[in-house]
C-alpha positions as CSV (number, residue, x, y, z in Angstrom):
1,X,31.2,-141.7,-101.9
2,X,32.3,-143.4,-98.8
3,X,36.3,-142.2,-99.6
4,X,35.0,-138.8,-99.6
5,X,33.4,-139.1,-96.4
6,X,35.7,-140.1,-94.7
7,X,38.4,-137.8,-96.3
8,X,35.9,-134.9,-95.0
9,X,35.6,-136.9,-91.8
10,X,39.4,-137.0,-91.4
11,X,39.9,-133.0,-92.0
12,X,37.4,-132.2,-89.7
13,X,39.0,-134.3,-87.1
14,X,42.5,-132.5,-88.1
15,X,40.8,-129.4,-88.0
16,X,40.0,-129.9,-84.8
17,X,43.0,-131.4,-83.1
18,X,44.7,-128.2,-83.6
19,X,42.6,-126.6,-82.6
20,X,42.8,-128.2,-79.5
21,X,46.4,-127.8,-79.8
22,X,45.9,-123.9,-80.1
23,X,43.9,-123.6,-76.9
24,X,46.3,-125.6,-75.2
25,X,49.1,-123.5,-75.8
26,X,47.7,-120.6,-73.4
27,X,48.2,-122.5,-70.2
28,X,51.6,-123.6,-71.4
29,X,52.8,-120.4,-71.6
30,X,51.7,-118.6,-67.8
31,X,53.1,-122.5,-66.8
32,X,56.5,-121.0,-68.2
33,X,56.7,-118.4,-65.5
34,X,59.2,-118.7,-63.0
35,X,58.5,-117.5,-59.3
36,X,61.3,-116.4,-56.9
37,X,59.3,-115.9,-53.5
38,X,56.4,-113.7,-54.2
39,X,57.7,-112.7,-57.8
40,X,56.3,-114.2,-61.2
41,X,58.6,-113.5,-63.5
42,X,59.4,-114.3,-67.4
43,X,62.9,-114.8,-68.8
44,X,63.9,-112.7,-71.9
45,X,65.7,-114.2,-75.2
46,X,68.6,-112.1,-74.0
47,X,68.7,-113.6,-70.5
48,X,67.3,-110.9,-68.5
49,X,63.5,-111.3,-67.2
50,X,60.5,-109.3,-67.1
51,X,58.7,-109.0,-63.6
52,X,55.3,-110.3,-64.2
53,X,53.1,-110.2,-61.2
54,X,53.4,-110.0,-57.2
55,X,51.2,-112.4,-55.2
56,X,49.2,-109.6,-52.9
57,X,46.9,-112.3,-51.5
58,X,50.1,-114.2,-50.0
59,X,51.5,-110.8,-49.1
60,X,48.7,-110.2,-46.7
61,X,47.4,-106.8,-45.8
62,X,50.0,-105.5,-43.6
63,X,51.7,-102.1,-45.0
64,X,55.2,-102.6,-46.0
65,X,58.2,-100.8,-47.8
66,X,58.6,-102.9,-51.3
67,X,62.3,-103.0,-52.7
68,X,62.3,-104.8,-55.9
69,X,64.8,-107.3,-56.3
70,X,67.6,-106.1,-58.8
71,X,67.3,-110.2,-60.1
72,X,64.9,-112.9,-60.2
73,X,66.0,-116.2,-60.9
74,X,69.4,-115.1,-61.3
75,X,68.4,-113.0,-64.4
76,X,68.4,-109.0,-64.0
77,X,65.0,-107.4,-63.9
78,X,65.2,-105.1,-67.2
79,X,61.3,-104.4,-67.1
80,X,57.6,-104.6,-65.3
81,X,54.8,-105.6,-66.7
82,X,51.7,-104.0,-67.2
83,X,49.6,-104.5,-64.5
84,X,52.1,-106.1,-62.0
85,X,51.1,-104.3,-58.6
86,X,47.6,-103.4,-60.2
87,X,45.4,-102.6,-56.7
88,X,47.7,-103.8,-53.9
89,X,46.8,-101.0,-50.6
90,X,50.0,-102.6,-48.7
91,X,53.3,-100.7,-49.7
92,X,54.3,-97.7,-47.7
93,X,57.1,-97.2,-50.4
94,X,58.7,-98.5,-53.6
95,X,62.3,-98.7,-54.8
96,X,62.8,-99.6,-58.0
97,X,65.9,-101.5,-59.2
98,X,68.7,-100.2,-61.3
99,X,68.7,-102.0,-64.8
100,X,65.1,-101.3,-64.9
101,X,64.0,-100.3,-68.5
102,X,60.4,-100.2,-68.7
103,X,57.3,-99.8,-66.8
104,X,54.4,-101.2,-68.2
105,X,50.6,-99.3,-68.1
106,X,48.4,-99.8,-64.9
107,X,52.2,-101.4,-63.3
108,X,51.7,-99.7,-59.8
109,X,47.5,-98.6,-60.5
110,X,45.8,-97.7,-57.8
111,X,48.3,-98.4,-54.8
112,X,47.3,-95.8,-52.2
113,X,49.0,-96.0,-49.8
114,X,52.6,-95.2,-51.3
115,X,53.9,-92.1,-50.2
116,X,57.5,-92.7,-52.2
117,X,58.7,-94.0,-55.2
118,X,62.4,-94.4,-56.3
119,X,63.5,-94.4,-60.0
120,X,66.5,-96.4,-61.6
121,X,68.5,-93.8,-63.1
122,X,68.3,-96.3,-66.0
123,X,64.6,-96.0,-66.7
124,X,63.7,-95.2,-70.1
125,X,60.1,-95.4,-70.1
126,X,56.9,-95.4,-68.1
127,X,53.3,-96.5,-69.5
128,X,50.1,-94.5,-69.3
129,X,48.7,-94.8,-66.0
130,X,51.1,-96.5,-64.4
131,X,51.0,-94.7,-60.9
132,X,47.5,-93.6,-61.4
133,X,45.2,-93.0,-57.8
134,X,48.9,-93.2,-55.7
135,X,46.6,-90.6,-54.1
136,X,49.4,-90.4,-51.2
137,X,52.6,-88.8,-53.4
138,X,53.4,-85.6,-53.1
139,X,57.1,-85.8,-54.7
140,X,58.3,-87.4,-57.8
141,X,61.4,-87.0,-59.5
142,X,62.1,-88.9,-62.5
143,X,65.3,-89.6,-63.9
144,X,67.2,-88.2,-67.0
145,X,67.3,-91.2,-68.9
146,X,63.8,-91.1,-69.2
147,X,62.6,-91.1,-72.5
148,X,58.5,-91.3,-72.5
149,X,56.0,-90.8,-69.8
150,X,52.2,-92.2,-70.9
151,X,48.9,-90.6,-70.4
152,X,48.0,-90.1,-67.1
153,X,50.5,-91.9,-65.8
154,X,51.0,-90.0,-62.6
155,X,47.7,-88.2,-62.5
156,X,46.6,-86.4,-59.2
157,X,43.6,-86.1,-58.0
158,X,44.4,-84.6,-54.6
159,X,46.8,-81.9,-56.8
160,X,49.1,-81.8,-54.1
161,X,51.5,-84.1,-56.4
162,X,55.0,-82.4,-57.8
163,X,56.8,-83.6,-60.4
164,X,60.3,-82.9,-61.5
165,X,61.2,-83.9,-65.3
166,X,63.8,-83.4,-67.5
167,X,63.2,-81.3,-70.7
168,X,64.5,-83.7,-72.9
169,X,61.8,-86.3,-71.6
170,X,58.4,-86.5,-74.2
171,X,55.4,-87.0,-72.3
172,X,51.6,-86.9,-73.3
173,X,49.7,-83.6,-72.4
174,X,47.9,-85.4,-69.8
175,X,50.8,-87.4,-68.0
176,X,50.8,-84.9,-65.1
177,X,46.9,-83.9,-64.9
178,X,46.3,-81.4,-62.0
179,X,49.9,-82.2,-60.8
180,X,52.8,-79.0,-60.7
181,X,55.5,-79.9,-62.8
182,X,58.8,-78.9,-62.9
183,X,61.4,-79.1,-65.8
184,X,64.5,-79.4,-65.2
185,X,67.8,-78.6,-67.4
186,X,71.2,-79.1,-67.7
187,X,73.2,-77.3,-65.2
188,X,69.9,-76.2,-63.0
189,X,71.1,-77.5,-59.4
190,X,67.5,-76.0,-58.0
191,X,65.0,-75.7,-60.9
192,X,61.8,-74.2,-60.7
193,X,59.1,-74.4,-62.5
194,X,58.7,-73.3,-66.2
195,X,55.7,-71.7,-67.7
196,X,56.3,-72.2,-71.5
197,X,56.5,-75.8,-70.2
198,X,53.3,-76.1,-68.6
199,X,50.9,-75.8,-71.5
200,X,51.7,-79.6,-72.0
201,X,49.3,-79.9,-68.6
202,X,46.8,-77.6,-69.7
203,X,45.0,-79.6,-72.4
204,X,43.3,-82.4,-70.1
205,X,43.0,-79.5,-67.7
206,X,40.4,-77.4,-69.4
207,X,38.0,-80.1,-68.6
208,X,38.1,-78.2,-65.4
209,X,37.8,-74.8,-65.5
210,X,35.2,-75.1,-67.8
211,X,33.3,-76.1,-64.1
212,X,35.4,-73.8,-62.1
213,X,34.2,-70.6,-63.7
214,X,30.3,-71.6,-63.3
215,X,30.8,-71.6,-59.7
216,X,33.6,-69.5,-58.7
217,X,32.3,-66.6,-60.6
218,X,28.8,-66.7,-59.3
219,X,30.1,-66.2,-55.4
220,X,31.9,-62.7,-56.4
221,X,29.2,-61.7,-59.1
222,X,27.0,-61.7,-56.1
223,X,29.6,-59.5,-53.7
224,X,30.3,-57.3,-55.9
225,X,26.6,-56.3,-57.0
226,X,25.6,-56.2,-53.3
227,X,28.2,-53.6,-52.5
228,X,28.4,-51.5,-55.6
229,X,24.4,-51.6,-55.8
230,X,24.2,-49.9,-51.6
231,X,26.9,-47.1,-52.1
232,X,25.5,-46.1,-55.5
233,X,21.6,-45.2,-54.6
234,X,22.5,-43.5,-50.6
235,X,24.8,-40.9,-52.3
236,X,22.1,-40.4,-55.7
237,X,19.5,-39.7,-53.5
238,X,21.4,-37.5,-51.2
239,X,23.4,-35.5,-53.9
240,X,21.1,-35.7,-56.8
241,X,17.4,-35.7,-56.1
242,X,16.1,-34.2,-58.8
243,X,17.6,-37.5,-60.8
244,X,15.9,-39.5,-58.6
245,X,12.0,-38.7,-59.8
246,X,13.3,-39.8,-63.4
247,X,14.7,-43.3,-62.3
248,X,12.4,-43.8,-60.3
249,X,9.5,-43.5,-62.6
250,X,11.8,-45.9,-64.8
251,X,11.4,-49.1,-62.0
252,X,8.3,-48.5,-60.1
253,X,5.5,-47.3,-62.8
254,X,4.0,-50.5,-62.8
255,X,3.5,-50.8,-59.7
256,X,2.5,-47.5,-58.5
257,X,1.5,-45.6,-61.2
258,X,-2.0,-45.3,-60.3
259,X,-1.4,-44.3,-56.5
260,X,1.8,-42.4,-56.6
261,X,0.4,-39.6,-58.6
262,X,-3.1,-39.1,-56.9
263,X,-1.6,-38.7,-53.5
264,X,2.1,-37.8,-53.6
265,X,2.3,-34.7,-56.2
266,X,-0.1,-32.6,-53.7
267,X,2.0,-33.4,-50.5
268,X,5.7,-33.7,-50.9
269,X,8.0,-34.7,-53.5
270,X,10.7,-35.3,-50.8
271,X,8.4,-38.1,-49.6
272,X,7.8,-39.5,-53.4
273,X,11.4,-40.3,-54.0
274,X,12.4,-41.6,-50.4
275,X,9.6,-44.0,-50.9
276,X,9.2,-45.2,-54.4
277,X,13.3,-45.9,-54.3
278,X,12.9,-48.0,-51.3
279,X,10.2,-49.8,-52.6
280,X,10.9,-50.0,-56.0
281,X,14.8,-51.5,-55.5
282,X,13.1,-53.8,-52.6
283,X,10.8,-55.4,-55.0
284,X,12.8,-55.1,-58.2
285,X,15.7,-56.8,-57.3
286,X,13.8,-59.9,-54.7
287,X,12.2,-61.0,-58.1
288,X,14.8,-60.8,-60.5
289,X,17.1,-62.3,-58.8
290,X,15.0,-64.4,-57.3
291,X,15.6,-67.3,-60.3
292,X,19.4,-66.5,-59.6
293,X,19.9,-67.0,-55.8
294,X,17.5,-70.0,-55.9
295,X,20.5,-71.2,-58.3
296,X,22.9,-70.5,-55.7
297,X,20.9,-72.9,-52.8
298,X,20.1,-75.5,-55.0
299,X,23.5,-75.7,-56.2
300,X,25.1,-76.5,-52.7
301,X,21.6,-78.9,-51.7
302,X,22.5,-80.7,-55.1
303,X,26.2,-80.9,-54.7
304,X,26.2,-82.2,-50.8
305,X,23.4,-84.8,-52.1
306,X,25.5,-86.0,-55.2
307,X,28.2,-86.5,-52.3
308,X,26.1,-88.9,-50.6
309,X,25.6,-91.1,-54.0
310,X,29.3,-91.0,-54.4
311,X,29.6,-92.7,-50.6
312,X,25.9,-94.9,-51.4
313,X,27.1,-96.1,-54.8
314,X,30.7,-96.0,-54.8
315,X,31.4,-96.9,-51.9
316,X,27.9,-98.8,-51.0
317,X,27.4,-96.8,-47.3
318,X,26.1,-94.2,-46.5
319,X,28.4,-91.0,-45.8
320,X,30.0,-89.7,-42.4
321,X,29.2,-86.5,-41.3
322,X,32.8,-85.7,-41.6
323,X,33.5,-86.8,-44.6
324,X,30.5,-85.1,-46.6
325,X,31.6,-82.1,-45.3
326,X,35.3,-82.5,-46.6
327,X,34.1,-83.3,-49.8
328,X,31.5,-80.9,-50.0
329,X,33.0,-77.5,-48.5
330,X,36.1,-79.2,-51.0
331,X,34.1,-77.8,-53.7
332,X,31.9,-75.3,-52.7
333,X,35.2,-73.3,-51.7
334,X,36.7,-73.7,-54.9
335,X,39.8,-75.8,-53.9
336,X,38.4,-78.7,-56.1
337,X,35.8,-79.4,-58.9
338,X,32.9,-82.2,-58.7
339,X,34.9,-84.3,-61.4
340,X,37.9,-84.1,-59.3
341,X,35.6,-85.5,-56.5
342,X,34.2,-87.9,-58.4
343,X,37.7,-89.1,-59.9
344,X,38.9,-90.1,-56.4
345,X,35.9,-92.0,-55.6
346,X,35.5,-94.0,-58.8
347,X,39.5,-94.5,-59.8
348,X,41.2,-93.6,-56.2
349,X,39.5,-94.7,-53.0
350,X,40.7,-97.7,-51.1
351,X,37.6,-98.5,-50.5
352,X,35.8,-98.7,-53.8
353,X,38.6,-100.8,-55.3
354,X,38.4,-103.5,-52.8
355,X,35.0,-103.8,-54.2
356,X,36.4,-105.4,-57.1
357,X,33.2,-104.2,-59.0
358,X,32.9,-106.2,-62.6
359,X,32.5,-103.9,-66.0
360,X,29.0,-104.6,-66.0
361,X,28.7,-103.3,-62.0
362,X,31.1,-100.6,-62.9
363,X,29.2,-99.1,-65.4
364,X,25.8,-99.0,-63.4
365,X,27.3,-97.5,-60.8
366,X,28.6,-94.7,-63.0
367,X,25.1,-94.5,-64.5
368,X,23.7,-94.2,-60.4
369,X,26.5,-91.9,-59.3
370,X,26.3,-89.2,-62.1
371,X,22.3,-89.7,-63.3
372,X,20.9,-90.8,-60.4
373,X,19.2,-93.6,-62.4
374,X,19.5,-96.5,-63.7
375,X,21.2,-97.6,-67.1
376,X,19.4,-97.8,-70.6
377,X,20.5,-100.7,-72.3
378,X,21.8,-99.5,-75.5
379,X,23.9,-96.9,-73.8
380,X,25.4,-99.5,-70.9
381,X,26.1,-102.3,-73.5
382,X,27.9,-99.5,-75.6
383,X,30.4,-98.2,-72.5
384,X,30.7,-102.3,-71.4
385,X,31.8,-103.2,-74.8
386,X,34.5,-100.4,-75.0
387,X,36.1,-101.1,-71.7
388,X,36.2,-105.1,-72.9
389,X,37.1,-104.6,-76.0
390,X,40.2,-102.1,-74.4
391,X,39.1,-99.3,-76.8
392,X,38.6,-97.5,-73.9
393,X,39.8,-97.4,-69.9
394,X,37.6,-97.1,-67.3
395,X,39.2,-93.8,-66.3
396,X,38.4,-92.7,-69.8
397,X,34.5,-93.4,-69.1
398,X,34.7,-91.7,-66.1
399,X,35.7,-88.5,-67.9
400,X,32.9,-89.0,-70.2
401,X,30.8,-89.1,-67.6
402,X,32.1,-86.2,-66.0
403,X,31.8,-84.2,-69.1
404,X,27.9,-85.4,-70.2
405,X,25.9,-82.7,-70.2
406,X,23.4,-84.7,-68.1
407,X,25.3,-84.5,-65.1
């Protein structure tokens, strides 16, 4: 009896030093990172390195041009890890090293303030959203080499971004959202943009027109009724007044049935139809459309006030005057949609990533933004669980979001 205790006790006791031993590995292995100045870097079997991470909070906040050193350590930079320049608001410009393979997802996230980025003409592949929310570019050109492009990886919310790829470079339908690409081939010197191409764009972009058309449409529904409608009755009446009396009857018998016929048939007919038309397309049309044109007003009201919870909860201040205009007149005029609006201010803005927010805090601030409410439980736990677990990417919620029918 006491052997086999203390055979039990002694596996339990090995069981546990390795475990111990496990745990301990973790720190070992960030400890084996080398730094050169500002660079973390990790040193490949072959003898070239990976560049791991860039100490922003030693960089301090002023705006510089970043030029990535070509080696670190002495060993050449063949890659960049995912997440290396995740967030930092300070480079005016990057230049990428030749030798560079790979660029890992999320690499350059969110830096927007870069207004230029220059690619190794040995690049080979770039990970999905790796220059996501560099709000500021306006021209990219990628190089031939280049193999794969991920999803979203150079998404554009302002759509002002152009990109120039070659055709023989695979890239996911969304890679370019709301961006104008341009393919290029062999022997094109000045290449311009190529429909059958652009289909690879259009997938992730349906998300939205489906929100374009419900307001765009409703401004020249309502010109073209106004105008058509006014022409159409002063030459009927003028031309055709003997038509009149039988459309008229058709609109205004309910309302005037009764008194129309005891006083008008005795008098004048020419009086009859000059009245009941005015009357009867006066009244007619101020209460059917009434339920339409109070769409129109509350639309705009509803819009400028989900502008104002973007600024309160995603920024956590209260808006300019300025600046709710922009955004607001941005979409009432068509140029953009609310979910481009509320892309910027969730995935893009400066401001809201210096925030830092957690997943729990991200979350309820989608849940505020878009429902103007707070969270349930079940349904917060479910989105927290999927950005942890990396099922899902914030950015991804954020189109869910955008697409929930309760928004």
């Amino acid at each position: 009896m006491v052997e086999n205790r203390c055979k039990r006790l002694s596996c339990v006791f090995s069981v546990f030093v390795l475990l111990m031993t496990m745990i301990a590995v973790r720190p070992i292995v960030r400890a084996e990172w080398e730094f050169d100045g500002l660079f973390s870097y990790q040193t490949n079997a072959d003898g070239t390195c990976t560049l791991m991470y860039f100490d922003g909070e030693a960089a301090g906040t002023d705006p510089r041009d970043l030029v990535i050193p070509q080696t670190l350590g002495g060993h050449q930079v063949v890659s960049i890890a995912d997440g290396a320049f995740y967030g930092l608001n300070i480079f005016n410009s990057v230049v990428i090293p030749e030798g560079v393979v790979s660029i890992g997802s999320q690499a350059f996230y969110a830096n927007s303030k870069c207004t230029s980025i220059t690619f190794p003409s040995t690049l080979k592949r770039i990970g999905s959203q790796a220059f996501l929310a560099n709000s500021l570019l306006t021209e990219v050109r990628l190089p031939k080499a280049l193999e794969y492009v991920g999803s979203r990886a150079f998404y554009s919310a302002s759509g002002r971004l152009h990109v120039y790829v070659y055709a023989t470079t695979q890239y996911e339908v969304d890679a370019f959202q709301n961006a104008q690409v341009t393919v290029i081939t062999d022997g094109d010197p000045t290449p311009t943009p190529i429909p059958t191409k652009n289909p690879t764009n259009t997938p992730t972009l349906t998300k939205k027109p489906t929100k374009a058309p419900t307001k765009t449409p409703t401004k020249k529904p309502t010109k073209a009724p106004t105008k058509a409608p006014t022409k159409a009755p002063t030459k009927a009446p003028t031309k055709a007044p003997t038509k009149a009396p039988t459309k008229a009857p058709t609109k205004a018998p309910t309302k005037a049935p009764t008194k129309a016929p005891t006083k008008v048939p005795t008098k004048a007919p020419t009086k009859a139809p000059t009245k009941t038309p005015t009357k009867a397309p006066t009244k007619a049309p101020t209460k059917a459309p009434t339920k339409k044109p109070t769409a129109k007003p509350t639309q705009k009201p509803s819009f400028s006030d989900f502008v104002e919870r973007l600024y309160v909860c995603a920024l956590a201040r209260k808006s300019d005057a300025g600046g709710k205009k922009y955004w607001t007149e941005e979409v009432t005029s068509g140029r953009r949609t609310g979910g481009d609006c509320a892309r910027y201010f969730l995935l893009e803005a400066p401001e809201f990533m210096n925030r830092k927010l957690s997943t729990d805090e991200f979350v309820e601030t989608l849940y505020k933004t878009f429902f103007d409410r707070k969270s349930d439980a079940a349904g917060k736990k479910g989105w927290v669980d999927a950005i942890n677990s990396k099922k899902m990417t914030r950015a991804q919620v954020v189109e869910n979001f955008i697409e929930s029918t309760e928004w």
